[in-house]
Each structure stands twice: as structure tokens, then as C-alpha cells.
N, C-alpha and C positions, 0 to 999 in steps of 0.2 A: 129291508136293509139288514145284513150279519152285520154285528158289533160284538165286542164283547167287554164287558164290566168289570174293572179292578178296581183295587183299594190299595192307600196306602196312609199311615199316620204323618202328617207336616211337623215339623220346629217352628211353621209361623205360617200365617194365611194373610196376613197385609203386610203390601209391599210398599217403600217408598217410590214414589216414581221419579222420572228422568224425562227428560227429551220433550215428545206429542204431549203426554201427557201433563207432564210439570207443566208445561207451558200454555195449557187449558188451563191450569189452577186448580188439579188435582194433587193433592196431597197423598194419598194411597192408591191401591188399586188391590182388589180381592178377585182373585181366580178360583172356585171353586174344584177343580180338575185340573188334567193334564190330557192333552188330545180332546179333539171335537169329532162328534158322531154326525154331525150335520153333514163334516167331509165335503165343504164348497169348492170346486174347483179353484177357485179367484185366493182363498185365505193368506193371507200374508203371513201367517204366525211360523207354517211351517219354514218357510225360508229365515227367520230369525235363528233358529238350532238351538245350541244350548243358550245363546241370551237370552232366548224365549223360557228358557228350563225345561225343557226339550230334552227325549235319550234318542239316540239313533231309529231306534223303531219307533219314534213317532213322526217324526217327520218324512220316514220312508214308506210307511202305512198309515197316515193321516184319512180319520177317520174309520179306522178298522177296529178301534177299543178306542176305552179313557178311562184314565185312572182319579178315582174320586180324592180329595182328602179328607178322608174318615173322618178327624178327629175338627172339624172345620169349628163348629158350634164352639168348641170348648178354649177352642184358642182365640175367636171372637172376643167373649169374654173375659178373655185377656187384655188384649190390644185396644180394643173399642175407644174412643177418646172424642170428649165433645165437639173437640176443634178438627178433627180429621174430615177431610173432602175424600172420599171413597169412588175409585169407578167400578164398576162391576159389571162384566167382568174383560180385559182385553187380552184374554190367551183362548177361554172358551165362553161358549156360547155358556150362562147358567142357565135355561130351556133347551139344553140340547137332548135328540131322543133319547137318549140313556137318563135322563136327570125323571122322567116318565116311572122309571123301574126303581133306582134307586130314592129317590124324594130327600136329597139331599137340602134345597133349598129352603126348606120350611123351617129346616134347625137352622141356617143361616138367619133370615127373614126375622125368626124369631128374637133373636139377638141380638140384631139392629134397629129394631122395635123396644125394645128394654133398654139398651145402651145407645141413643139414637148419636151418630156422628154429623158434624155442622151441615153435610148435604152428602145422600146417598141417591148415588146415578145407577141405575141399572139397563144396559147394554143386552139387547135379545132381539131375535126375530124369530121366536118361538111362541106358539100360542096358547103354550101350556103359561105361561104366564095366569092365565085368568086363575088358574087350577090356586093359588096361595093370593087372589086379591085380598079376604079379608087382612090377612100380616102384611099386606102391602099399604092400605087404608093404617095401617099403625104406627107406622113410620113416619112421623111428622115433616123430615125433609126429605124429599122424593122427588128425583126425576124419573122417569121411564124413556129412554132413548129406543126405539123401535125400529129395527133396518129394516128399509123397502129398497129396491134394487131395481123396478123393471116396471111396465107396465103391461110388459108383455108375457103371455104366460107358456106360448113356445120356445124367449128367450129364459126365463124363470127354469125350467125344466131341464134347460140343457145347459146352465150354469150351475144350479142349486136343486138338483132333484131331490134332496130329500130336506128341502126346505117345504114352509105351506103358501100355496098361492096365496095372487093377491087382495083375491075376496076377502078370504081368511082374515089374511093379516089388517085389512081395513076393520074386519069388525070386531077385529081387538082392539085396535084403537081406539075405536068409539064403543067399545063398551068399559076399558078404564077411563077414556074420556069421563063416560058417564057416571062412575063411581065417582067423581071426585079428585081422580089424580090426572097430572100433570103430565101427558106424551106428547114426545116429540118426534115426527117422523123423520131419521136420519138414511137419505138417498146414499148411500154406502156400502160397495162400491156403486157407483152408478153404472148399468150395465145399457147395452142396446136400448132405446125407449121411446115412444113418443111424449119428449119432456112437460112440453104442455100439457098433453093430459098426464101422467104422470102426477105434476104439480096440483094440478086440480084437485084429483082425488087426497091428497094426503091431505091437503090443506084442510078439506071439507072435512074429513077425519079428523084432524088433531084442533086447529084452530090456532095454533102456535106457529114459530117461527122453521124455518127448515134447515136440516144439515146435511150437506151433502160433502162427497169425495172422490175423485175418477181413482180407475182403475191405475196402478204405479208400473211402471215399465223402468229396469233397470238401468238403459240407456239414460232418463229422467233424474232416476235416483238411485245416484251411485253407490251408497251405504245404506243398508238398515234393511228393515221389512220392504219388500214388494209383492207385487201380484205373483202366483203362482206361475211355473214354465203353464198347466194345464189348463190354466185359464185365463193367459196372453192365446192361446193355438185357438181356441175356444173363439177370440175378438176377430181371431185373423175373419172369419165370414162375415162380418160386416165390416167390410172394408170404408160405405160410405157413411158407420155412426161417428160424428164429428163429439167429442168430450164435452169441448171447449165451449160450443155452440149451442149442447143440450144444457152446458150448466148455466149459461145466459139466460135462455129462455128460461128456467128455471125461475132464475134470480126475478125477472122480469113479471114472471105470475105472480110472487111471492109479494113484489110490490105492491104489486094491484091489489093485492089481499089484503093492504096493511100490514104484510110480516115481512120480515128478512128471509134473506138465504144468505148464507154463506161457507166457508169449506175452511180446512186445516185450523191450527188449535184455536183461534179468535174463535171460531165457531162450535164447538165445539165446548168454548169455554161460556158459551150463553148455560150447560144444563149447570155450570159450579153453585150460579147468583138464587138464589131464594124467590126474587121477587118478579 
């Protein structure tokens, strides 16, 4: 995959939040970048524009650069506060391939590790994650949310190619499982799948409760972020995956498991609680 890698200095790197997220019981949100090199068909951000903070060339070339903020570490340091609920990150991926080249996250990580805020969520489906576990073990409040999307690795491929399959992604899971930190496999979007097995595996990987989210369609939801036009054209070939019916059965294993499932901010707001 071509990308290419900019920089730019920020006036600030947490944000108050509104809407999804406020109503999780997140108090901030920290975007290390602008534009995502993962470039998922399905991503919702681009269709936000500038509410996203967004320039015209990112949402018409999504996925073709991203722009770092430099100065991320130092304005951390700033803002940081014991009471702040952090999500990290929902504009970019922080494991996206460029974050590989540049190693932006470690001066984050570091930061939040020294200044720890009431509960920091970090939001990836990247597996360079493992690459900063030690500052991640430092962090005394920590969620790790981990998007799985499929179980299928023909659908995987032709929604998210330059995403990493699903082996992969399992055995990152159980190997911060096994460190010591707290993941949570969040089904998001949920794409084509066989739900049951799907459910299976993650559960058996994380040991936690599940979050999931179907794909948004305009028509649904009139205002705000949706699925991309690229990756509604994308769903048109499975005409017979039912959402509705994948996320039942979901919910259904999850019981059997002793765990939950559930979708939109209630759930979502299970990574704010410590306990």
C-alpha cells in the first residue's frame, strides 16, 4: 500500500466530546492524526468532513496519507487530568500502518503512563499494538477495545485489505490477554459472518463481554457519520447477510458465555467502569 506521511504541530490533542461518545461516559477523546492509512472501505469518519476536522483531501483521498500531530507528547502534558475518561482514538486508527514508520505512540503512551487519566480506552485493530505493550502494562486504567469485523477472511480482504486477518488479530488478543491487560473484542462494523462462530472465537480470546455495531446506512441514519457510499456497494453482494439476526445470535453465545453483548453507547460505555 502507497501512503504518504505528514506532520503538523496541534493548539490541543484532547477533545471534549458530544453525542456517541458523551453518552458512553467519555469525557475526552485523543486523535493522534488526521486521515487513516488502513483506508477501510466501510469508515464512517470520512463522511463526517470538517466535523470530523477533516480538509477536503482527506475525505476525497481517504487513506492515501495522514497527517501526524507532532507535537502530541508535549501537549499531553498539558491537558492530562486525573478525572478525564479518554477514548483513543475515534478519527484514526492509533496502529495504523504509518504509526509503523513514524512511532508516534510511545510519546503518547508515555504520558498517559505518568499522567494516568480516571480511564484510558484505546480503540485499534492493529497489531502493532503489541510493538509499545510494556507503556501499555503502565497505564494503571486501561481498556484495550480491539475491532474484529468478520470471520471470514475472503469477506476481511474485500472490505479491509490492508487490515490484518483474523488469526492475527486473535492472537493479539490473547497475548495482551495474557499480559495482564484488559481486551475487549468490539464486533465493529460487523461485516458478512458466520455470527456464531465469529462469537466463539472472540469470546475464547478476550474472556470479556462483547461490543458490537452493524454497518449505518443513510436511509437509518439521517444525520451524522455513516458507512461509507464504498462500503454499502461492497454489502450490495450479500444480499442474504441478515445484521439483525447476526447480532442475536451474537448476543445469544455471549449469554452462554456468561458475558454480554451489546451495541451503541450503553455498550460501549461497559470500557469507561474500572471494575
Amino acid at each position: 500500500m502507497l501512503y504518504s506521511i505528514r506532520e503538523q504541530t496541534s493548539r490541543t490533542i484532547l477533545s471534549r466530546t458530544s453525542g456517541f461518545l458523551l453518552a458512553a461516559g467519555f469525557t475526552h477523546s485523543l486523535t493522534p492524526a488526521r486521515n487513516c492509512t488502513f483506508g477501510c472501505s466501510y469508515c464512517y469518519v470520512p463522511t463526517m468532513r470538517v466535523q470530523g476536522g477533516l480538509r477536503p483531501e482527506d475525505w476525497r483521498h481517504w487513506g492515501h496519507h495522514t497527517t501526524f500531530k507532532s507535537n502530541a507528547g508535549e501537549l499531553l502534558r498539558r491537558e492530562l487530568r486525573p478525572e478525564q475518561v479518554i477514548y483513543c482514538s475515534p478519527l484514526t486508527d492509533p496502529y495504523q500502518p504509518a504509526e509503523g514508520e513514524r512511532r508516534l505512540m510511545p510519546e503518547v503512551l508515555a504520558e498517559v503512563g505518568a499522567n494516568p487519566p480516571g480511564m484510558f480506552v484505546m480503540q485499534t485493530r492493529g497489531p502493532l499494538i503489541l510493538r509499545d505493550l510494556e507503556l501499555l502494562q503502565a497505564i494503571p486504567r486501561l481498556r484495550i477495545s480491539f475491532s474484529v469485523t468478520t470471520d471470514d477472511e475472503a469477506v476481511r480482504q474485500r472490505f479491509e485489505p490492508h487490515c490484518a486477518p483474523l488469526a492475527e488479530r486473535l492472537r493479539v488478543m490473547r497475548t495482551l490477554r495474557a499480559a495482564g491487560l484488559r481486551v475487549h473484542a468490539t464486533l465493529a462494523p460487523l461485516l458478512p459472518c458466520d455470527p456464531g462462530r465469529l462469537a466463539a472465537m472472540v469470546l475464547e480470546a478476550t474472556g470479556e463481554d462483547l461490543i458490537g455495531d452493524p454497518l449505518h446506512v443513510r436511509s437509518e441514519k439521517p444525520r451524522g457519520a455513516t458507512t461509507r457510499e464504498a462500503g454499502l456497494r461492497l454489502l450490495e453482494r450479500y444480499p442474504d447477510f441478515d445484521s439483525a439476526a447476526a447480532l442475536a445470535t451474537i448476543e445469544q453465545a455471549a449469554i452462554g458465555a456468561g458475558r454480554r453483548f451489546g451495541t451503541g453507547p450503553a455498550a460501549f460505555g461497559w470500557l469507561t467502569t474500572p471494575a
